[in-house]
C-alpha positions in Angstrom: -166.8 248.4 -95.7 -166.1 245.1 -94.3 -162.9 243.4 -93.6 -164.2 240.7 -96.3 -164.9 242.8 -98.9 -161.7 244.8 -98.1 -160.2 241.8 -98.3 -161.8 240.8 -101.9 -160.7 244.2 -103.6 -157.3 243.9 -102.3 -157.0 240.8 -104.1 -159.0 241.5 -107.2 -156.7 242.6 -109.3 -159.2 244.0 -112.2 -160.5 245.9 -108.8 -159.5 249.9 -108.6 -159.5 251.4 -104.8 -160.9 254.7 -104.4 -159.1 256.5 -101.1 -162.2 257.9 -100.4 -163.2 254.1 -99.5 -160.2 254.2 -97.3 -159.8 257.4 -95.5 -163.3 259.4 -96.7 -163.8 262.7 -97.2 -161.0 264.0 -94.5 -158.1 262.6 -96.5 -156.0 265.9 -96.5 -155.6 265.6 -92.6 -154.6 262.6 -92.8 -152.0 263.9 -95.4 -150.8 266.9 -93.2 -150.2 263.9 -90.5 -147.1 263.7 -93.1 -146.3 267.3 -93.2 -142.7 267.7 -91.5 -141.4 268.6 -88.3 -139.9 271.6 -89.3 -143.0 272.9 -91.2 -145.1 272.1 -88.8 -143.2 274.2 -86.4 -143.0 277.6 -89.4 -146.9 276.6 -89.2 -147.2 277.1 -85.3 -144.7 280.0 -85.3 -146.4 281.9 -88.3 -149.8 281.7 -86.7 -148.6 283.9 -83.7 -146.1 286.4 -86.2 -147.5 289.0 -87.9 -147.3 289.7 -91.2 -144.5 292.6 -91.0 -142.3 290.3 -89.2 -142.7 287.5 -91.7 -141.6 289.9 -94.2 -138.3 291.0 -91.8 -137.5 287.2 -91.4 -137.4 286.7 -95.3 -135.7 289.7 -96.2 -133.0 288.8 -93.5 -132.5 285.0 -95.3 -132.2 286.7 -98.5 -129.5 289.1 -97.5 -127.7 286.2 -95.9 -128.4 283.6 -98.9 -126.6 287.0 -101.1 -123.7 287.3 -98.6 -122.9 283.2 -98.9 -123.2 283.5 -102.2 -120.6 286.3 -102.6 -118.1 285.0 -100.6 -118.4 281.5 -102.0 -117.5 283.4 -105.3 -114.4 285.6 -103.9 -113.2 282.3 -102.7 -113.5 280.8 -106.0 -111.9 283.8 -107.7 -108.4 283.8 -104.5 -108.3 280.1 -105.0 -107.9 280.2 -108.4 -105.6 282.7 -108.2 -103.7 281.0 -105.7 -103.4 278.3 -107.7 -102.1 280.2 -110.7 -98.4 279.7 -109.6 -96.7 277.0 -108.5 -92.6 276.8 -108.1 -93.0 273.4 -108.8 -94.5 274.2 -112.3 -91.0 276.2 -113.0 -88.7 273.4 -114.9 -84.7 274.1 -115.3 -83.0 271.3 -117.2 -79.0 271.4 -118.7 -79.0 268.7 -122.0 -75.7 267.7 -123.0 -72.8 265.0 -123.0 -72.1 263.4 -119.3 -68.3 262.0 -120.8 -66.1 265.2 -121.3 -63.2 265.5 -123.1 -60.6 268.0 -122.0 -59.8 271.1 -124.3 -63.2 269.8 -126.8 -65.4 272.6 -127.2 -68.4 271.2 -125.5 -71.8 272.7 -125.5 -74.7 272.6 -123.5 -78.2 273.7 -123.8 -80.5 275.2 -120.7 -84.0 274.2 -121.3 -86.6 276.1 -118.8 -90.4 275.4 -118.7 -93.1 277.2 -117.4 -96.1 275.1 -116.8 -98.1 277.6 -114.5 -100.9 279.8 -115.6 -99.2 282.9 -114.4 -96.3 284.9 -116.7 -93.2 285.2 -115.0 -91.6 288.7 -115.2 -88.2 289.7 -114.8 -86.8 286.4 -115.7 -82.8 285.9 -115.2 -80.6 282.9 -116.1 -77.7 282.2 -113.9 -75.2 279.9 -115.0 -72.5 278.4 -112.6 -69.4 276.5 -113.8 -66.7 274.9 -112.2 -63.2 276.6 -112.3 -62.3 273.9 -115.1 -64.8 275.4 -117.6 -63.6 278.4 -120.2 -66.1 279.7 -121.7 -66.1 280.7 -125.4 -68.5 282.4 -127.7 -71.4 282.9 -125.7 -71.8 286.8 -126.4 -75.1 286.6 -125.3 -74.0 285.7 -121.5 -72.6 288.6 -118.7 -69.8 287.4 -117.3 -69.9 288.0 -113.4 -66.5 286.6 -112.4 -64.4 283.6 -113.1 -66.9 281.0 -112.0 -70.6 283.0 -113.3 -72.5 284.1 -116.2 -75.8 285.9 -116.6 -78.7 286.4 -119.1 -81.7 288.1 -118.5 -85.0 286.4 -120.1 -87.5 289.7 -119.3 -90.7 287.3 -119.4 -91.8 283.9 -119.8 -95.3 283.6 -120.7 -97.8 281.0 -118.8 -97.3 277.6 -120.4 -94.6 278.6 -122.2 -90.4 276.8 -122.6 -87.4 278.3 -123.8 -84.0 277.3 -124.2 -80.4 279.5 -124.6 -76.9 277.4 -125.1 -73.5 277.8 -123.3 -70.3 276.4 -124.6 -66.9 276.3 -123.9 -63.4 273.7 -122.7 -62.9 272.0 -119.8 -59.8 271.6 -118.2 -59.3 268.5 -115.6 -57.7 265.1 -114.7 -59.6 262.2 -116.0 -61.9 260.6 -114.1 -62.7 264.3 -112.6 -66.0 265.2 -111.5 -67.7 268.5 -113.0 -70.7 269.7 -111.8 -72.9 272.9 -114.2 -75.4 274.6 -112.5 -78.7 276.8 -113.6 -81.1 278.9 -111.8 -83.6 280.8 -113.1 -84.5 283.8 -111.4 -88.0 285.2 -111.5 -91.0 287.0 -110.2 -94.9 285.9 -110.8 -97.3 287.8 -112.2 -99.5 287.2 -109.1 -96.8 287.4 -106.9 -94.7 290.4 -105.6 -91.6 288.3 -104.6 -89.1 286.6 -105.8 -88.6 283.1 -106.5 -85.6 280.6 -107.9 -85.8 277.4 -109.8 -82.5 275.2 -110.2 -81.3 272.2 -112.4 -77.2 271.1 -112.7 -75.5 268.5 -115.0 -72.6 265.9 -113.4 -70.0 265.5 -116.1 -67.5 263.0 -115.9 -63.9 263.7 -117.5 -62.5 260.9 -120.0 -59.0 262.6 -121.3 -56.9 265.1 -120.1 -54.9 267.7 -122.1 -52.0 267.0 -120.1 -50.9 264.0 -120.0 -48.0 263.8 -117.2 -46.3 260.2 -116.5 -43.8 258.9 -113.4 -40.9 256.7 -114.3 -40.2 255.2 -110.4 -38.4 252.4 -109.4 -40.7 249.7 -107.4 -38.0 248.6 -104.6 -35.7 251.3 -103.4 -32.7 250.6 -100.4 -33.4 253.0 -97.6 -30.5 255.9 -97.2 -29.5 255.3 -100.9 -30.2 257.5 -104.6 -33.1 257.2 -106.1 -34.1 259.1 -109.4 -37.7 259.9 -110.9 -38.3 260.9 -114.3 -41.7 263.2 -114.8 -42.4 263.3 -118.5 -45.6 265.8 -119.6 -47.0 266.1 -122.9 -49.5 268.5 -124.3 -51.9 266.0 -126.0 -54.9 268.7 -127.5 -54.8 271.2 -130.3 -55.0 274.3 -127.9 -51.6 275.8 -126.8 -51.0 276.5 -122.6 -49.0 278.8 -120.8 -48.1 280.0 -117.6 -47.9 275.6 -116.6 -46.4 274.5 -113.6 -45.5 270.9 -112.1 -45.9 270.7 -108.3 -43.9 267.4 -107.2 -45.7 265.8 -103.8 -42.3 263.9 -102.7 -42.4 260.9 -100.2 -42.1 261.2 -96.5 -38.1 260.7 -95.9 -37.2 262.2 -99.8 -34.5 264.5 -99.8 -34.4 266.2 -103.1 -30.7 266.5 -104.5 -30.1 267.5 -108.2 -32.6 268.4 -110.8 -32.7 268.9 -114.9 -34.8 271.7 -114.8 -34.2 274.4 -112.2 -36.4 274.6 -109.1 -38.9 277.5 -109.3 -40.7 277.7 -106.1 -38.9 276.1 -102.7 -38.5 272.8 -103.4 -41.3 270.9 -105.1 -42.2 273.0 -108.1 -41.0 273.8 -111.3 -41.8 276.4 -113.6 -42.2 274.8 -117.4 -43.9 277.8 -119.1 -45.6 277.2 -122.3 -46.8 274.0 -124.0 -47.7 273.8 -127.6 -50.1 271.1 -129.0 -48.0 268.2 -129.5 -45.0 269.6 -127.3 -43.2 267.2 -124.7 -40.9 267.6 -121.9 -39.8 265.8 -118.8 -38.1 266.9 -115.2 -35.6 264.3 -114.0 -35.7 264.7 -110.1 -32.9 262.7 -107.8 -32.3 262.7 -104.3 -31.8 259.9 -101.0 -34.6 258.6 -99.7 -35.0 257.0 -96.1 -37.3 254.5 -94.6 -38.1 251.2 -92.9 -38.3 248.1 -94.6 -41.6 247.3 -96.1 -42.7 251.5 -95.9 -44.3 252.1 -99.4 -43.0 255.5 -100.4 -45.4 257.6 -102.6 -44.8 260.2 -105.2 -47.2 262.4 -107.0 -47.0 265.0 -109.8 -49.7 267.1 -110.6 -49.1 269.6 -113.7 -51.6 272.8 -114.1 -51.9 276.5 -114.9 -50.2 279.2 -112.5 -53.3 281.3 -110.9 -51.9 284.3 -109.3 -52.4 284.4 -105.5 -54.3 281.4 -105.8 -53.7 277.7 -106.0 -52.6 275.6 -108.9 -55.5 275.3 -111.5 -54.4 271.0 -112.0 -54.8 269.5 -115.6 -53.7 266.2 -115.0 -51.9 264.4 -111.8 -50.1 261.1 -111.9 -49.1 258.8 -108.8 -46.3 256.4 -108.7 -44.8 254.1 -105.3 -41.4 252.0 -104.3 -41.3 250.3 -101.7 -38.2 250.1 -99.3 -35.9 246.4 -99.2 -33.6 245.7 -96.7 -29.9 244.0 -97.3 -28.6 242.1 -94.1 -25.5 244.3 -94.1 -26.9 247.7 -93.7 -25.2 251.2 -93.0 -26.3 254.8 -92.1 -25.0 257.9 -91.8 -25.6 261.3 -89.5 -24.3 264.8 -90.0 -23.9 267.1 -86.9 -26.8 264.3 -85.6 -29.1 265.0 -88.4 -30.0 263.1 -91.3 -30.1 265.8 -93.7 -29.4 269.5 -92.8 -28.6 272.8 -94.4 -25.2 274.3 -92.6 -23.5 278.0 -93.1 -19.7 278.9 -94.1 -17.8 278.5 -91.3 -19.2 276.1 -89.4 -17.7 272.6 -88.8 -19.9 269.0 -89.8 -19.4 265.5 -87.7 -20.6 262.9 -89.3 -21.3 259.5 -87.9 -21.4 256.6 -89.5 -22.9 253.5 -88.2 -22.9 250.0 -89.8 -24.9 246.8 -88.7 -25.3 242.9 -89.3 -29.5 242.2 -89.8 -28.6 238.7 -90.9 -28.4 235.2 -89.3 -24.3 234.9 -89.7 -21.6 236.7 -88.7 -19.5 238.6 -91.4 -15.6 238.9 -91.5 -13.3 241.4 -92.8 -15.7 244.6 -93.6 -14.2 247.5 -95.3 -15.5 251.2 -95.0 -15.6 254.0 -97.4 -17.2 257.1 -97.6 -16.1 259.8 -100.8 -17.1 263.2 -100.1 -16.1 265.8 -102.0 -16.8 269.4 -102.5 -15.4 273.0 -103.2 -16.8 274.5 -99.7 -15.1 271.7 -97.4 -12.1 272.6 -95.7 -9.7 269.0 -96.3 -6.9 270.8 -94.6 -8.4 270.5 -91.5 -10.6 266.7 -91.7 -9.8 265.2 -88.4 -9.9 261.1 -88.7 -9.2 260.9 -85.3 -6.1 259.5 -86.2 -7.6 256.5 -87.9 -8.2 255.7 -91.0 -6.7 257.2 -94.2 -7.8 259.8 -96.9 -6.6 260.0 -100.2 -7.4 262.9 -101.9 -7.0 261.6 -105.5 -10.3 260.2 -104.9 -11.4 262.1 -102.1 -12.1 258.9 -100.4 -12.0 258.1 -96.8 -11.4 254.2 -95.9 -11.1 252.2 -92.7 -10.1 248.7 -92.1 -10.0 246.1 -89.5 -6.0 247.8 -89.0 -8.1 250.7 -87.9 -10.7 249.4 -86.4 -10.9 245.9 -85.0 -14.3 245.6 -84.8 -14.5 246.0 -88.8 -12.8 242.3 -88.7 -16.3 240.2 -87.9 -19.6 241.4 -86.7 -21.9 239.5 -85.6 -25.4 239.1 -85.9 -27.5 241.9 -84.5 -24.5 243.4 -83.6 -23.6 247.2 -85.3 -20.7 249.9 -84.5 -20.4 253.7 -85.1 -17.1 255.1 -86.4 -16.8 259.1 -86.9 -14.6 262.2 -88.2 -15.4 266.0 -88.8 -14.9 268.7 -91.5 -15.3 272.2 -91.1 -17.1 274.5 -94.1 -14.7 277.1 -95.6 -15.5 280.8 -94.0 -15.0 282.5 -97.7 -16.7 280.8 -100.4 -14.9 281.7 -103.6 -17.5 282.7 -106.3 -15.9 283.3 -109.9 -18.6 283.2 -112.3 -22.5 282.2 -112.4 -22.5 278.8 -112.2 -20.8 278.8 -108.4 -24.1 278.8 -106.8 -26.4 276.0 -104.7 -23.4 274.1 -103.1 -24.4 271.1 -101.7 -21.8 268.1 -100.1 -22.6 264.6 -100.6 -21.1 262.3 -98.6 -21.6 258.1 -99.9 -20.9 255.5 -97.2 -19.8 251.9 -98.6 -19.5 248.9 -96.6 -18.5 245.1 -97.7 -18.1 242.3 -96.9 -17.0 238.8 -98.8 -19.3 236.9 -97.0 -22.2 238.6 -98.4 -23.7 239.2 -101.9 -26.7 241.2 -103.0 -27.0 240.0 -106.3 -31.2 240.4 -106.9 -30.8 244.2 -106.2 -27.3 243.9 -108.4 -25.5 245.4 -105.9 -22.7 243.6 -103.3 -21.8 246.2 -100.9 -24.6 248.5 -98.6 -24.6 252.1 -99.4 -25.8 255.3 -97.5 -25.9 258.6 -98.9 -26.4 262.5 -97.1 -26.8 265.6 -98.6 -25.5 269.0 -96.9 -26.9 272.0 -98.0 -24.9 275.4 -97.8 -26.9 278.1 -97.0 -26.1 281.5 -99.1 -24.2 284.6 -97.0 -26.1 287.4 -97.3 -24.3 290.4 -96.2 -26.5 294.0 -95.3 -24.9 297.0 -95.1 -26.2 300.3 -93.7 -24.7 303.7 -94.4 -25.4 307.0 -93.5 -23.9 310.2 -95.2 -24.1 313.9 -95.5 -22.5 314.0 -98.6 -23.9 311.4 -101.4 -23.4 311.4 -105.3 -26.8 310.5 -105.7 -28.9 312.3 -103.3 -28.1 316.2 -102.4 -28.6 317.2 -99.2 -28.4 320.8 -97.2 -28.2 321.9 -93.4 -25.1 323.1 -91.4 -22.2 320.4 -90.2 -22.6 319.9 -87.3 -25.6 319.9 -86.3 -27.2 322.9 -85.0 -29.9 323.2 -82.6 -32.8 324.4 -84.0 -31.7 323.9 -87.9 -32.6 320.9 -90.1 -30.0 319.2 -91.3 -30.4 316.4 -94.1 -29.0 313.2 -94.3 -29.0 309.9 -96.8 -29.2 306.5 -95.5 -28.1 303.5 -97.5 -28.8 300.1 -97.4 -26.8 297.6 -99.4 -27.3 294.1 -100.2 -24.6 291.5 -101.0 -25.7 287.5 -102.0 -22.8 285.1 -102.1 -23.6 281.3 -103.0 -28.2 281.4 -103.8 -30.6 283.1 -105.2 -32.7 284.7 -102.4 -36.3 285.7 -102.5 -39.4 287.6 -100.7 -36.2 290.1 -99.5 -37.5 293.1 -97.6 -35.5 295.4 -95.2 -36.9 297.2 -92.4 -36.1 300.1 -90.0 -37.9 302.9 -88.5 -37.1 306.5 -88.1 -36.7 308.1 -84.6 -39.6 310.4 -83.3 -37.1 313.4 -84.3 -36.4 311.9 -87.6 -38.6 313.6 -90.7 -38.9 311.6 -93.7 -38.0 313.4 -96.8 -39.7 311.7 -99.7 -36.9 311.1 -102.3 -34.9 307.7 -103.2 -32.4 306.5 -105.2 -32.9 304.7 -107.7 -36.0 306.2 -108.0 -38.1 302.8 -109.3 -36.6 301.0 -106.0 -40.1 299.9 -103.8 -39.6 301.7 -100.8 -42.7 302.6 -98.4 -42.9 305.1 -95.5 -45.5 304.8 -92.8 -45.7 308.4 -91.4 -47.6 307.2 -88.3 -45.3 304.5 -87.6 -42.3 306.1 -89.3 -41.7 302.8 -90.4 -39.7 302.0 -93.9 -39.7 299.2 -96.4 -37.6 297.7 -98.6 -39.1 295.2 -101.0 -36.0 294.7 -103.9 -37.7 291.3 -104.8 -35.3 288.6 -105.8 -31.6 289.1 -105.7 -29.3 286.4 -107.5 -26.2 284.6 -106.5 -23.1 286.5 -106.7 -24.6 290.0 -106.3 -22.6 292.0 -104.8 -19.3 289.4 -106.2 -19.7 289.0 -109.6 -21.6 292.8 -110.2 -22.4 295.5 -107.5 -24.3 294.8 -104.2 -28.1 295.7 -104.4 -28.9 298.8 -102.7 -31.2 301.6 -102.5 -30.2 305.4 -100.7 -32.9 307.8 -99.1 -33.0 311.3 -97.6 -33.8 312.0 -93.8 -33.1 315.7 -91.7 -33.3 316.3 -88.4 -33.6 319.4 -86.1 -31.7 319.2 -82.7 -32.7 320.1 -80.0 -31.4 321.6 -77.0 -30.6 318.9 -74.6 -28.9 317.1 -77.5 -25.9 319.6 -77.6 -22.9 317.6 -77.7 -24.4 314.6 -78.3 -25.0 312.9 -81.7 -28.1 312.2 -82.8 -30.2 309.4 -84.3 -31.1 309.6 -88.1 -32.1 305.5 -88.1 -32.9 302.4 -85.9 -32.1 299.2 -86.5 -32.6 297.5 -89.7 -33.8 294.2 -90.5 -33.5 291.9 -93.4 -35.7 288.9 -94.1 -35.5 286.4 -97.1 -36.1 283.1 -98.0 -32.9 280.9 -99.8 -34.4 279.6 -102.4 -31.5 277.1 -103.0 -32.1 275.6 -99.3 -34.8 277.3 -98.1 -33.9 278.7 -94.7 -35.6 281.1 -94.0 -32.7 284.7 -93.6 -32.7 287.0 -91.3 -29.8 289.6 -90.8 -29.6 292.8 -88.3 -27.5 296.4 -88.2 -27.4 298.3 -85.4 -29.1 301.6 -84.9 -27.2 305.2 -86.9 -26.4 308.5 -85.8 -25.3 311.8 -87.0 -21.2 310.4 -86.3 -20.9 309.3 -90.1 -18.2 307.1 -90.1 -18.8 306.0 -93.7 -18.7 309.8 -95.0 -14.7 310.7 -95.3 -15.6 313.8 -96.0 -17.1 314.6 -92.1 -14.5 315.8 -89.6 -14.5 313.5 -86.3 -16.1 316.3 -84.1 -18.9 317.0 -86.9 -21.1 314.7 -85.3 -21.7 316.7 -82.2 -24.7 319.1 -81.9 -24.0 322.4 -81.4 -25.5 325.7 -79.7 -27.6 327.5 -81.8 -25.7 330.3 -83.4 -26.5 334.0 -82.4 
């Protein structure tokens, strides 16, 4: 065909085109000039393979078209099941009020969700709680200690939610935070381990069942009285016991006098029970010291007695005064000490010193200090022979006849003027009420030139406290024959034969009460413990490998061993001489120790006795040779 007539049909277009006109009668080569790359290579490898290996070839693709299918399915199958479980499908929630009231019964509701596919078996709920929270009523819950409860769930099916409730009080300050925590223990279906989901609640306390307040003064004079009133009120419907207020004084306090007696050292106070309703207060004074400007803080914090552990607090109150200065101002020292606690029998200097902060000199300044107390010795107050004292009012008093310095000072300008008092040895005890002496000594000093009058005072004042420590007295006796104790062996001693003896140790307590008393001593190697005390309910130990003995009577008041008999506790020891110890004595006990704490001043006390021996001096009934170990007897 010619281009032109090619041409024509092309254009025509009522004109059909046979291929044949185009490519003839070879038109399938022409198609397999399409034919691909890759099947023209099969083409030129199959025409050289036989027909056996064609049929290896296809049976190998099929078992490898097979294999890719079956591990495209297992894959399928472990990523599905992989899939099943997720931790972060596991959903602990706690629903309930954020603002707590204390002593409310409060409830709260543990919601848990479990979104996976997979069950979860062996399901446990753990419930942590502050030491604030009580529970009550929640009989489905184990209790595991103060602070933890437990329920077990068994299991929780896929795409399942439960929910269990926990109630009970809380017990805090206001504006306390409280944190409740769950966690749910578990182990999926497709899993063999274990795994733990968590949620917790912040609760925030509004009220507290306690309400404890602090009556302060806001300026205080440094080295003067001060007095603080702590008033407590049970303000639920739910009764307390066991309560306690713990005073945090401020640096430079000296506690003095109390309403309510001192349970614990000095900064606690036992007050028992509280019913609903039910009020009290503690009125607390003492001297307090400082710089001018110093803000002195006091908190009280009022809770439940734990034993062995500290206070559980309910409520806590703060309160602050701050420290003025007058231009006149005057201090006072005892034995160089600002406060002290001193023993019977020993003798107190006190200094007092007096200065002018102000701009002007000051003329004709008296000094006073009244001290007074049954423990002071006045016989024997030494002045220095100046001054005078007039026992009427137990006052001392100088003047510018005494001293001429007292007749101006000037500004910036300060003197020191001094006498001394002995303690009486013997403090006479005559009923229960002569106990915690304490001497209090109050420094005046004036002037007419100066006036305080926005304080409402016109004269300076300093005030010291003494403590007097109690006398303890221990006693140590040793006896062959005793009233309360038998005993049995020859006297004296005979070498080779056990002989028994009783110990005893006797406590006396003069002016406190004493606490956390124990005696110890320890047996010589020779010594044998015989296991048997009087009184028999007396807490005494024996360590056999360390032969070593305890006492532990506890607490002993004042006045034991004046006002009733001493405090004491007997024991039974033998020994067996031996041959080198003929006409010697020998030793039953070593030396004996007592510790205790005065709770009054709290010093800590310790008192020694020297070692005993077979020569019983306290037992009439011994001969003085009957000490002496003898040959044994034929």
């Amino acid at each position: 065909m010619s281009l032109d007539n090619l041409n024509e049909k092309i254009n025509d277009p009522n004109t059909e085109i046979d291929n044949k006109e185009f490519f003839g009668e070879n038109k399938g080569l022409a198609e397999n000039n399409f034919q691909s790359s890759g099947e023209r290579k099969w083409n030129r490898i199959a025409s050289w393979l036989d027909d056996e290996t064609l049929r290896i070839i296809k049976l190998f693709g099929m078992v490898l078209g097979v294999l890719f299918l079956l591990g495209a399915i297992a894959y399928g199958v472990f990523r599905y099941s992989q899939t099943a479980f997720s931790e972060d499908r596991v959903i602990v929630e706690v629903e309930g009020p954020v603002e707590i009231n204390s002593a409310e019964i409060i409830k709260y509701k543990i919601k848990y969700k479990n979104n996976n596919r997979a069950d979860l078996n062996n399901a446990e709920l753990a419930i942590s709680y502050p030491e604030n929270f009580k529970p009550e009523g929640n009989s489905n819950f184990e209790s595991e200690g103060e602070n933890n409860s437990r329920i077990k769930l068994g299991k929780i099916k896929s795409k399942s939610e439960g929910s269990v409730e926990i109630q009970g009080r809380f017990y805090a300050p206001i504006n306390y935070t409280l944190i409740i925590k769950a966690s749910l223990k578990y182990v999926p279906s497709n899993f063999s381990s274990s795994f733990q989901s968590d949620g917790q609640k912040g609760l925030d306390v509004k009220t507290s069942a306690v309400e404890v307040s602090i009556d302060a003064p806001r300026e205080v004079l440094s080295e003067n009285k001060v007095e603080y009133i702590i008033a407590y009120q049970n303000t639920s419907t739910v009764s307390f016991d066991n309560l306690k207020l713990k005073v945090y004084f401020p640096d430079g306090f000296e506690i003095g006098d109390s309403s309510v007696p001192i349970f614990e050292g000095s900064g606690t106070w036992n007050i028992g029970g509280l019913a609903p309703g039910q009020k009290g207060e503690v009125k607390i004074s003492g001297i307090i010291r400082g710089s001018r400007g110093d803000v002195k803080s006091i908190k009280a914090v009022i809770g439940q007695s734990r034993q062995d552990r500290e206070l559980l607090v309910y409520e806590s109150r703060e309160a602050v005064s701050k420290i003025v200065a007058l231009p006149l101002s005057i201090s006072q020292t005892v034995n160089g000490q600002k406060s002290l606690n001193v023993n019977p029998g020993e003798s107190l200097k006190y200094e007092i010193s007096y200065r002018n902060d102000g701009d002007i000199g000051l003329r004709d300044l008296i000094l006073t200090v009244k001290i007074d107390s049954p423990v002071l010795d006045f016989s024997k107050l030494n002045l220095g022979g100046k001054g005078s004292y007039d026992a009427d009012k137990k006052e001392i008093s100088w003047k510018a006849s005494d001293f001429p310095q007292l007749a101006k000072i000037d500004p910036n300008q300060g003197e020191t003027i001094s006498f001394s008092i002995p303690v009486k040895e013997k403090i006479d005890v005559n009923g229960s009420g002569d106990k915690n002496f304490s001497i209090e000594s109050v420094a005046k000093i004036d002037s007419p030139d100066v006036t305080y009058p926005a304080v409402g005072i016109n004269e300076s004042t300093s005030r010291a406290i003494v403590k007097m420590n109690s006398k303890v007295i221990l006693g140590v006796g040793s006896y062959y024959n005793n009233s309360d104790i038998k005993t049995s062996g020859p006297i004296p001693p005979v070498v080779g034969q056990e002989t028994e003896y009783v110990i005893q140790w006797t406590i006396s307590n003069i002016s406190n009460d004493i606490g956390d008393v124990s005696a110890i001593a320890s047996l010589p190697t020779g010594a044998k413990w015989k296991e048997e005390i009087f009184p028999k309910d007396e807490n005494v130990e024996y360590n056999n490998r360390t032969n070593e003995i305890v006492w532990k009577p506890g607490k002993i008041d004042a006045g034991t061993g004046v006002l009733n008999q001493s405090k004491s506790v007997s024991f039974k020891i033998s020994v067996v001489p031996q041959v080198n110890q003929v006409g010697m004595a020998v030793a039953l006990l070593g030396k004996t120790t007592l510790k205790a704490k005065d709770l009054f001043t709290g010093a800590d006390i310790i008192k020694e006795f020297r070692e005993k021996n077979s020569e019983l001096e306290d037992d009439s009934s011994i001969s003085s040779d009957g000490y002496k170990v003898v040959g044994e007897k034929n």
